[in-house]
C-alpha positions as CSV (number, residue, x, y, z in Angstrom):
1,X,-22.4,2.4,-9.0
2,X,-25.6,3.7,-7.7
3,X,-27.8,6.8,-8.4
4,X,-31.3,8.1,-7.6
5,X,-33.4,10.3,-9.9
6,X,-30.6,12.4,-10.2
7,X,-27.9,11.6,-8.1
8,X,-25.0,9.5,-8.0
9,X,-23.1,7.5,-5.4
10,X,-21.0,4.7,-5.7
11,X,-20.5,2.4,-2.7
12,X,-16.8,1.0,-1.6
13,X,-15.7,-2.5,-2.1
14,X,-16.1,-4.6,1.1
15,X,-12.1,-4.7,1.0
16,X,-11.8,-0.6,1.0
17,X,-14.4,-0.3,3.9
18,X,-12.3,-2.5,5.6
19,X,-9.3,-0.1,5.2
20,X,-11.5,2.7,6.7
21,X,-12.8,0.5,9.8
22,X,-9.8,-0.5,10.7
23,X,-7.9,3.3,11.0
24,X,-7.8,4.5,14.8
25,X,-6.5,7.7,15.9
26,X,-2.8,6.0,16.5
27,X,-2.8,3.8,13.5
28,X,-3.3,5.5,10.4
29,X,-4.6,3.6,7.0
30,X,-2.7,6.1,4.6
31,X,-0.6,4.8,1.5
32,X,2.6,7.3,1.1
33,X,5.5,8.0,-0.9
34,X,8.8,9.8,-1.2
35,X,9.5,10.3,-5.2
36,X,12.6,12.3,-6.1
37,X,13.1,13.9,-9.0
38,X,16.1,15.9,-10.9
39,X,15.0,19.4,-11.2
40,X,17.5,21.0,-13.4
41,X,15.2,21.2,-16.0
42,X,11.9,22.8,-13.9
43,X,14.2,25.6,-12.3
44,X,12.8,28.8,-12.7
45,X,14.7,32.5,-12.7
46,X,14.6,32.8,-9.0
47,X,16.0,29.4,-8.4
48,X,13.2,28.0,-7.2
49,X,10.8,24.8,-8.6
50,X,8.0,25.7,-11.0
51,X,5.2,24.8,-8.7
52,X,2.7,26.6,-11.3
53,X,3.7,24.3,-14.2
54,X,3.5,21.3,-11.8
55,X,0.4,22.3,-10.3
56,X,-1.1,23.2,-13.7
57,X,-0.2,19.5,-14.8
58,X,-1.6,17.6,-12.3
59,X,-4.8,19.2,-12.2
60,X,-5.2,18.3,-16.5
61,X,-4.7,14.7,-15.3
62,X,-7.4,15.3,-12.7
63,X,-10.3,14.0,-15.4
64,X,-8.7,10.4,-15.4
65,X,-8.6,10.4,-11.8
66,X,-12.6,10.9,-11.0
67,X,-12.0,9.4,-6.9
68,X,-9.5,11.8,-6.4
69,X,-12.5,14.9,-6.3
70,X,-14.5,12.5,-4.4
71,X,-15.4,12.0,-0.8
72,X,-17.1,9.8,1.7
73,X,-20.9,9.8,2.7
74,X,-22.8,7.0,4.6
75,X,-25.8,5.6,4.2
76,X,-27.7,4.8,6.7
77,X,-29.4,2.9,8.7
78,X,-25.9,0.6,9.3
79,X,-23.5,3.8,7.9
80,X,-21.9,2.1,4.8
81,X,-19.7,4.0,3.4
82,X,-20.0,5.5,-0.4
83,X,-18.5,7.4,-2.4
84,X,-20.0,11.4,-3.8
85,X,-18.7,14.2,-5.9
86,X,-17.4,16.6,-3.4
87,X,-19.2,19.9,-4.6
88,X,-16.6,21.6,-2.5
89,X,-13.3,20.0,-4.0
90,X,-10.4,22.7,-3.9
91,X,-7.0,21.9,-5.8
92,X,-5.1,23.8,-3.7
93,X,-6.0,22.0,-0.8
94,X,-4.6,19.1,-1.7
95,X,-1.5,19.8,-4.1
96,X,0.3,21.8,-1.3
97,X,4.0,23.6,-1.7
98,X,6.7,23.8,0.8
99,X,10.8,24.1,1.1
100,X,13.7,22.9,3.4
101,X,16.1,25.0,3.8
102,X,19.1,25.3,1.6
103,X,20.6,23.1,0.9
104,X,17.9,20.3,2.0
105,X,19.2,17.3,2.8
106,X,17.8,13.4,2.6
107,X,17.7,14.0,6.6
108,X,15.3,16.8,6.6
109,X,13.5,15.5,3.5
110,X,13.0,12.2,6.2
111,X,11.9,14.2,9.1
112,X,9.1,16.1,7.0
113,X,7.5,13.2,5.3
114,X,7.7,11.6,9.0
115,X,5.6,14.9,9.9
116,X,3.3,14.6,7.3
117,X,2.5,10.6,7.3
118,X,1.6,11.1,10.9
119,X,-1.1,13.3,10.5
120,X,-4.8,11.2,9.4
121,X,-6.5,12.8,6.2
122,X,-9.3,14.7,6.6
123,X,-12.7,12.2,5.8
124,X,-14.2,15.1,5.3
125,X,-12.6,15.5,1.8
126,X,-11.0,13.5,-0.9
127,X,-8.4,11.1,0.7
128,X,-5.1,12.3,-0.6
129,X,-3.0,14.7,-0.5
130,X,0.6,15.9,-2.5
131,X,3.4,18.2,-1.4
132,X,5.5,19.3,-3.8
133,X,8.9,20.0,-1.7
134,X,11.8,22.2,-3.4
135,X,14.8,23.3,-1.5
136,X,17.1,20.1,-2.0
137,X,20.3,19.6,-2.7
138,X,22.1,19.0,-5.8
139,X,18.9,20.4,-7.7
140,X,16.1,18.0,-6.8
141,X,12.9,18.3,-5.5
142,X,10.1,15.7,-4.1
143,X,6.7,14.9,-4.4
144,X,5.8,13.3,-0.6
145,X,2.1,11.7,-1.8
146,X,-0.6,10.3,1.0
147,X,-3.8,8.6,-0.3
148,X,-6.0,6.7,2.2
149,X,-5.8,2.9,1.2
150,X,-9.3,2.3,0.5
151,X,-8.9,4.6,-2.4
152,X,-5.8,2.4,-3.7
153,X,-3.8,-0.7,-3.0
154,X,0.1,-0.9,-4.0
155,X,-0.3,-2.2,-7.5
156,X,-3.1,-0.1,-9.5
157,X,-0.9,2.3,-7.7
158,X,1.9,1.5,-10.5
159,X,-0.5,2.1,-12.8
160,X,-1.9,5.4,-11.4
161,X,1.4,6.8,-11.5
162,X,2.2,6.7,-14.9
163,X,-1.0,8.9,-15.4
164,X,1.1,11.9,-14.2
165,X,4.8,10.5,-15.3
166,X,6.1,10.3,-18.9
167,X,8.7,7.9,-20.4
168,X,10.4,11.1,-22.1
169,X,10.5,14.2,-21.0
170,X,7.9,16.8,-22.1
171,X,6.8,20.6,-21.6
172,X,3.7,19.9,-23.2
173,X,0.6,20.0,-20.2
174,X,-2.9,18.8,-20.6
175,X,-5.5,21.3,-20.1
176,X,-7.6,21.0,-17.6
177,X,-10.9,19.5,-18.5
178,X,-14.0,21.4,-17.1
179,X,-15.7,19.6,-14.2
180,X,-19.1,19.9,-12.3
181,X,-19.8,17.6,-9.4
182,X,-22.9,15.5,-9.6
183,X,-25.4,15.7,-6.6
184,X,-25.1,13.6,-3.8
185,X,-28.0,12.1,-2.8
186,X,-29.3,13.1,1.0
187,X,-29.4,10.6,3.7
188,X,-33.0,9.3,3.5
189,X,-32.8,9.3,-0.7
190,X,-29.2,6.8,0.0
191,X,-30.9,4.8,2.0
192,X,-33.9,4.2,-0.5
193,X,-30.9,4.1,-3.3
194,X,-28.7,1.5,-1.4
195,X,-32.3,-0.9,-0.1
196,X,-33.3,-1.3,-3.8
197,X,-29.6,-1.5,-5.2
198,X,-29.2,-4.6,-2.8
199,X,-32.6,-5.9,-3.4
200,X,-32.3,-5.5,-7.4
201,X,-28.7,-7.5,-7.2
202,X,-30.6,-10.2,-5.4
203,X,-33.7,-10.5,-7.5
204,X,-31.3,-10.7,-10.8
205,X,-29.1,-13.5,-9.1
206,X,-32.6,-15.5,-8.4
207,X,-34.1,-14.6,-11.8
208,X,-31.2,-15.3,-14.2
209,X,-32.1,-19.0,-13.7
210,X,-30.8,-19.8,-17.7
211,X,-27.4,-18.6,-16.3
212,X,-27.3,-20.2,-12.8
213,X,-27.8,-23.3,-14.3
214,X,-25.5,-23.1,-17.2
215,X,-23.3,-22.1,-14.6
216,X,-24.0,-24.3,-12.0
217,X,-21.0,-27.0,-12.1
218,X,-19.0,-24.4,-12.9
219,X,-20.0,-22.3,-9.9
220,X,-19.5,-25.4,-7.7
221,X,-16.4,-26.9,-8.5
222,X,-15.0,-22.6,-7.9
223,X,-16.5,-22.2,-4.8
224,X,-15.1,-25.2,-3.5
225,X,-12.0,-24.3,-4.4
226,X,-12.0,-21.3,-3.0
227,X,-13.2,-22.5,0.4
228,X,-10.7,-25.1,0.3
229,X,-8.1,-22.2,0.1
230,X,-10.1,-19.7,2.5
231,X,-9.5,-23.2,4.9
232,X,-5.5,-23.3,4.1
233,X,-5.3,-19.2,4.3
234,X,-6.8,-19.6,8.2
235,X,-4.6,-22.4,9.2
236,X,-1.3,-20.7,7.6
237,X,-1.7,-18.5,10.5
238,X,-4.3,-15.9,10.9
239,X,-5.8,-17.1,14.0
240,X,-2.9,-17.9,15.9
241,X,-0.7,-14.9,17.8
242,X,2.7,-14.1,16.9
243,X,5.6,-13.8,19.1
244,X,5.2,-10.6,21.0
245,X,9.0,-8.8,19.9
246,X,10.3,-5.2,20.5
247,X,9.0,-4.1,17.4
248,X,5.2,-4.8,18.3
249,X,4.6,-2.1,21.3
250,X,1.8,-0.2,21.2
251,X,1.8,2.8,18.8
252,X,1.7,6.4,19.2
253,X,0.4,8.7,16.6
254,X,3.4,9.6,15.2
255,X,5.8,8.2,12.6
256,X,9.9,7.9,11.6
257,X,10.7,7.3,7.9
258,X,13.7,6.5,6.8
259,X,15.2,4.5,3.3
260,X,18.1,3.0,1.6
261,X,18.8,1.4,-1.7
262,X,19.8,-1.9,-3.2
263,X,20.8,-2.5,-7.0
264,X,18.5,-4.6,-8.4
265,X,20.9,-6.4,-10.4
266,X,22.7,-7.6,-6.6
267,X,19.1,-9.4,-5.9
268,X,18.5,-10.9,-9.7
269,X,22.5,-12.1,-9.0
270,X,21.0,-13.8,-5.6
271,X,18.4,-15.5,-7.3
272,X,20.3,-16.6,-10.2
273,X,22.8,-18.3,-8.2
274,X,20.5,-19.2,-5.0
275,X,17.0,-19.9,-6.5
276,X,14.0,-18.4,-5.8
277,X,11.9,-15.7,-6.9
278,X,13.1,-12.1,-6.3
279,X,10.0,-12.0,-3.3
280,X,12.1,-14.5,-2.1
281,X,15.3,-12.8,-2.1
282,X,13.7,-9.7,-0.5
283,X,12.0,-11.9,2.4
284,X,15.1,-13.5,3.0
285,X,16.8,-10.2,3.2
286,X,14.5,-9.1,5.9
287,X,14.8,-12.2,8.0
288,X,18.4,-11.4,8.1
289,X,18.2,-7.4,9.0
290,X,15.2,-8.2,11.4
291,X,17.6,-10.9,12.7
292,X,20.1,-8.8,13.4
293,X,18.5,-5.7,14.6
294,X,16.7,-7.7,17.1
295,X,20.0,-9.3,18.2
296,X,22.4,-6.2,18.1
297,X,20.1,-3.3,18.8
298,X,17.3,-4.7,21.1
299,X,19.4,-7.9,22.2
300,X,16.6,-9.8,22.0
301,X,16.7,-13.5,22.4
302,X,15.1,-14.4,18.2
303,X,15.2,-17.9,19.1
304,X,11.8,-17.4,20.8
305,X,8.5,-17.8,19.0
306,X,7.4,-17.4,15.6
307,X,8.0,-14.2,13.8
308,X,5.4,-13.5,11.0
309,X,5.3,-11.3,8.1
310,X,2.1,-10.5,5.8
311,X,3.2,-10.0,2.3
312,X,0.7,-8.5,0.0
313,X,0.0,-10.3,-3.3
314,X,-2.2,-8.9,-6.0
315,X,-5.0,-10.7,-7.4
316,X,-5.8,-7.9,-10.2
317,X,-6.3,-9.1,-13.3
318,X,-4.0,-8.2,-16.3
319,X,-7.9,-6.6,-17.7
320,X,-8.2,-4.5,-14.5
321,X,-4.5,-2.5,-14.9
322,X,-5.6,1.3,-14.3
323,X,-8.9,0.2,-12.1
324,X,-9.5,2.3,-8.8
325,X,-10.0,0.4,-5.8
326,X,-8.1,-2.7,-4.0
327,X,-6.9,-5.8,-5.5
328,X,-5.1,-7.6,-3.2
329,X,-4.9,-10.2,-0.7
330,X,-2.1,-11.5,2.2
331,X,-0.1,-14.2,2.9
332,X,1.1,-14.9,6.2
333,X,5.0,-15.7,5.9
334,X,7.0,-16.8,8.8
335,X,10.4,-15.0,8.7
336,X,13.0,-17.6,10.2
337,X,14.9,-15.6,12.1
338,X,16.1,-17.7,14.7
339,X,18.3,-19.2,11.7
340,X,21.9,-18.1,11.9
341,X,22.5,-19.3,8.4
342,X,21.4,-16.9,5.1
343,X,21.1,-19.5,2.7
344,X,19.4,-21.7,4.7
345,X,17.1,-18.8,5.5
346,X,16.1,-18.4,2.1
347,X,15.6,-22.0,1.3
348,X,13.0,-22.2,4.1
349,X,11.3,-19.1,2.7
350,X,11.2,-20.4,-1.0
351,X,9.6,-23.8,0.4
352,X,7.1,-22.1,2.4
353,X,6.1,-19.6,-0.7
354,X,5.8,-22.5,-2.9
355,X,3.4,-24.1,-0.8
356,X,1.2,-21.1,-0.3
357,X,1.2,-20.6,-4.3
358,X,0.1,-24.8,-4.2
359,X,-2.8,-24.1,-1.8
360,X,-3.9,-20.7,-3.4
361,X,-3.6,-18.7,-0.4
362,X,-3.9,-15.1,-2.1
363,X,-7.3,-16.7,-3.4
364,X,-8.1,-18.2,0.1
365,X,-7.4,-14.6,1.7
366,X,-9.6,-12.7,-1.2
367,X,-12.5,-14.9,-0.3
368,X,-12.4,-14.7,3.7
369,X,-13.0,-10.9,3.3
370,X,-15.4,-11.4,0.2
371,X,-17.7,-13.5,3.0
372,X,-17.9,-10.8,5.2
373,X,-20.4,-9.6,2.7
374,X,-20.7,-5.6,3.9
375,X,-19.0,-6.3,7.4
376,X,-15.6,-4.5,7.7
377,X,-14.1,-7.7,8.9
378,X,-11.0,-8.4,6.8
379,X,-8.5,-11.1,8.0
380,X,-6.8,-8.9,10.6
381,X,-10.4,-8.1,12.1
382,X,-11.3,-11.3,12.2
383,X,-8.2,-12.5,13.7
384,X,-8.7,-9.7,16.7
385,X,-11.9,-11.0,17.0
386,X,-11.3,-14.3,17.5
387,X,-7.5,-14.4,19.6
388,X,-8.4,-11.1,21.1
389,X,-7.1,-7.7,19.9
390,X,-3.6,-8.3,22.3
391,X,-2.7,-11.2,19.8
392,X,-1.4,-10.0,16.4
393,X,-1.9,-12.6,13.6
394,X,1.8,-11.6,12.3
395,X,4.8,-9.0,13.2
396,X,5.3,-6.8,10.5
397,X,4.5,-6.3,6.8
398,X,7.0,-6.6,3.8
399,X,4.9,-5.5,0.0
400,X,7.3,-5.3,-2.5
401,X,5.9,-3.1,-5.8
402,X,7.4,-3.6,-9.4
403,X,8.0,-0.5,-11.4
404,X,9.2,0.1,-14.5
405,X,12.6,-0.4,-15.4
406,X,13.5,2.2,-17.3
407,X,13.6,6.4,-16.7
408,X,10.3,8.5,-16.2
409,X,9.5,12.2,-16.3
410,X,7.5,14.5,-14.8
411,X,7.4,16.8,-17.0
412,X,10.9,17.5,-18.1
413,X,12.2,16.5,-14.8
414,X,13.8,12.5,-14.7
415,X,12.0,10.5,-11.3
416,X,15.6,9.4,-9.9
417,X,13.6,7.2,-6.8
418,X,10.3,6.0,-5.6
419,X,10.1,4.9,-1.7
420,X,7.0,3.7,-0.7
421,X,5.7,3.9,2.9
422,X,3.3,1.1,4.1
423,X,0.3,1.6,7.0
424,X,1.7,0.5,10.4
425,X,-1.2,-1.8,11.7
426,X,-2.3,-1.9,15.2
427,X,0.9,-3.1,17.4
428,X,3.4,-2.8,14.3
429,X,6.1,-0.7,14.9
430,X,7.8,-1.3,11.8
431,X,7.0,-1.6,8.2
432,X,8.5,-2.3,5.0
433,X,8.2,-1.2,1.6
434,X,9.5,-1.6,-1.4
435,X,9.8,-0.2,-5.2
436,X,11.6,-1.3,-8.0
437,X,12.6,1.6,-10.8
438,X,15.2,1.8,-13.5
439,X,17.5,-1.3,-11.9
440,X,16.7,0.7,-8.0
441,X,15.1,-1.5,-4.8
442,X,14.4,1.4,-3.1
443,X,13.0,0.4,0.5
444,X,10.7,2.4,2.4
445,X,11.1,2.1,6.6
446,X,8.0,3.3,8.0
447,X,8.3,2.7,11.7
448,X,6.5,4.1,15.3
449,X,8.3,7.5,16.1
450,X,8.8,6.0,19.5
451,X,9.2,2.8,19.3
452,X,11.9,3.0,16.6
453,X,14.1,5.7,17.1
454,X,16.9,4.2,15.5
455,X,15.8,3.8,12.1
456,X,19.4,4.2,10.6
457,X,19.8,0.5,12.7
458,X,17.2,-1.1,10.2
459,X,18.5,0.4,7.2
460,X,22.8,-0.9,7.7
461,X,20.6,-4.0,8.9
462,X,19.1,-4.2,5.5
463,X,22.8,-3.8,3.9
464,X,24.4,-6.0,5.8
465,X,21.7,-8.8,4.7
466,X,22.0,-7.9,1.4
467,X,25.8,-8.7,1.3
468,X,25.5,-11.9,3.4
469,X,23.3,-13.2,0.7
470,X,25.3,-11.6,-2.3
471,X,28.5,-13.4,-0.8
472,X,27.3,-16.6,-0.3
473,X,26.2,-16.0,-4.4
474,X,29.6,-15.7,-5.4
């Protein structure tokens, strides 16, 4: 945090500028998400949703949320970005209201959030934005949410969630707490602010000597450590190109989504019989549909090259569960697709994830970007920078999200499914993410609207994994 005489700023993790540097104007750095929700219980007289009680209970949850009525400023003279109260923050702006026509289906409810995850948010204002969609058949309705991701990563995003859900059902709302923005400071008092922040962080590393030496072996034997990881991060990958496949074109601005569903209970069956961790299981599912959709849709030869995958991992502490910002780090997985075999598949994926948990990869990952020290150069800049910006480091990414396993509410109305929709980097057609909820893998296909017309393709693709693997369970 950061303030002047009486002003406030707060300047973004070296991660989270990252997230901003990297957006273009065809690949977009948004987190989404499709949440569906029964909405017997929220009907009002006319047979529509009750967009005023939903409304009315986000905004009392607002005051928990303080980024969401922020926005970005930069300080100069090198334009880092920070974050200020924006003293022009409108609620109705970003919780928005809309309908498909009745009876909506899942196909419509598809094409809008494809619609909406297309378009960039406005920096101008906070980074988010929430449509509330009625219309839908069989009496639901959807919440399509898009927050940029260096307000967010995947995981706090768990917890940020159960800030507006319930585990029972309630008509009681919050009120809304009264808020005032602080002032921003202007461009020559953030300067000033940001010059003796970083000169007042140096002085108390250099003047704590008590500590530094206390701390010294300590200090020493961590730091080595984590360079000996940052070593085995860059050799598991980063600075090497994938194969070039049919699902690394170069990307429009606009986007498909699409979904399906495994039972969580099919997966734990997997990796009860097969071994592994259920990251496992869900890595080895999507060597097998991107397997097959390569073969059968694109008939492309996946005997060729490597084909990557970066998985998120979290590296937040159990003490910083509800903290704003990112978390988390990548490993670089190689998807064996060329393997005809399922089982086999998954044993090469559980050896290669135990030896990136050996050589503390997550940790190695963390620390590349931590040495960039106020440069936007995460591991997928850096790997641009040094292979050139034609050579991805890795084909597509699988995150996989663990929710709670039990029934939420919003409100009175019961969350029946959460799919998540990851950013599409640069040259990434295709992405793929997942939530776990009340025994549901839901998966969320986020793919280039050009590239990846045939989205149904992925999804019976996913299925058709799933059931390799489940046979050769049982």
């Amino acid at each position: 945090m950061g303030a002047t005489t009486s002003t406030y700023y707060e300047p973004l993790s070296h991660l989270d500028a990252s997230f901003l540097a990297l957006e273009t104007p065809t690949t977009h750095m948004h987190v989404a998400g499709v949440v569906v929700f029964d909405g017997s219980e929220l009907v009002t007289s006319d047979g529509g949703i009750d967009i005023g009680r939903i409304k009315a209970h986000i905004g009392g949850k607002l005051s928990y949320l303080p980024r969401y009525r922020q926005r970005l400023a930069w300080a100069p003279p090198n334009r880092r970005p920070v974050w200020v109260d924006d003293d022009h923050f409108n609620f109705d702006y970003h919780v928005r209201h809309t309908s498909l026509p009745r009876p909506g289906t899942d196909e419509q409810l598809k094409r809008l959030a494809g619609r909406i995850v297309s378009q960039p948010l406005d920096r101008a204002k906070p980074l988010w934005e929430l449509w509330v969609v009625e219309g839908m058949s069989e009496g639901r309705f959807a919440i399509i949410a898009k927050i940029h991701h260096c307000m967010i990563d995947g995981i706090s995003g768990v917890d940020l969630t159960t800030i507006l859900l319930n585990v029972s059902p309630t008509s009681e709302i919050e009120p809304a707490v009264d808020w005032s923005p602080r002032p921003a400071p202007n461009a020559a008092q953030l300067a000033v602010a940001e010059a003796a922040r970083v000169t007042r962080s140096a002085l108390d590393a250099i003047t704590n000597v008590p500590e530094l030496a206390r701390r010294g072996g300590e200090v020493a034997i961590t730091m080595g450590a984590r360079g000996f990881a940052a070593i085995n991060s860059l050799r598991s990958g980063w600075l090497r190109p994938s194969a070039r496949t049919p699902l690394n074109p170069d990307l429009g601005p606009n986007r498909r989504v699409d979904w399906t569903e495994t039972p969580l209970a099919s997966l734990k069956e997997i990796r009860a019989s097969l071994g592994g961790s259920v990251n496992d299981v869900i890595l080895a599912i999507s060597a097998g549909a991107i397997r097959r959709f390569l073969k059968e849709s694109r008939h492309f030869d996946v005997g060729e090259g490597e084909f990557r995958v970066m998985n998120p991992v979290s590296t937040r502490r159990a003490d910083q569960r509800g903290a704003l910002g990112n978390q988390v780090a990548m490993w670089l997985v190689n998807l064996p697709v060329s393997d005809p075999d399922p089982v086999s598949r998954l044993q090469k994926i559980k050896a290669e994830t135990s030896k990136l948990k050996s050589t503390n990869q997550a940790l190695g990952a963390a620390t590349l970007v931590e040495l960039s020290r106020g440069t936007p150069i995460p591991l997928i800049s850096l790997a641009n920078r040094v292979v050139g910006p034609m050579m991805r480091p890795f084909n597509l990414t699988v995150t996989n999200v663990p929710g709670p396993q039990f029934p939420m509410y919003l409100l009175e109305a019961q969350m029946l499914v959460n799919y998540p929709i990851v950013p599409l980097w640069s040259q990434h057609g295709l992405g793929l993410a997942l939530f776990s909820y009340n025994g549901i893998l839901a998966w969320g296909v986020h793919a280039d609207f050009d590239a990846v017309p045939d989205t149904a393709a992925i999804t019976s693709s996913i299925q058709h994994a799933t059931d390799e693997l489940l046979t050769a369970a049982r």
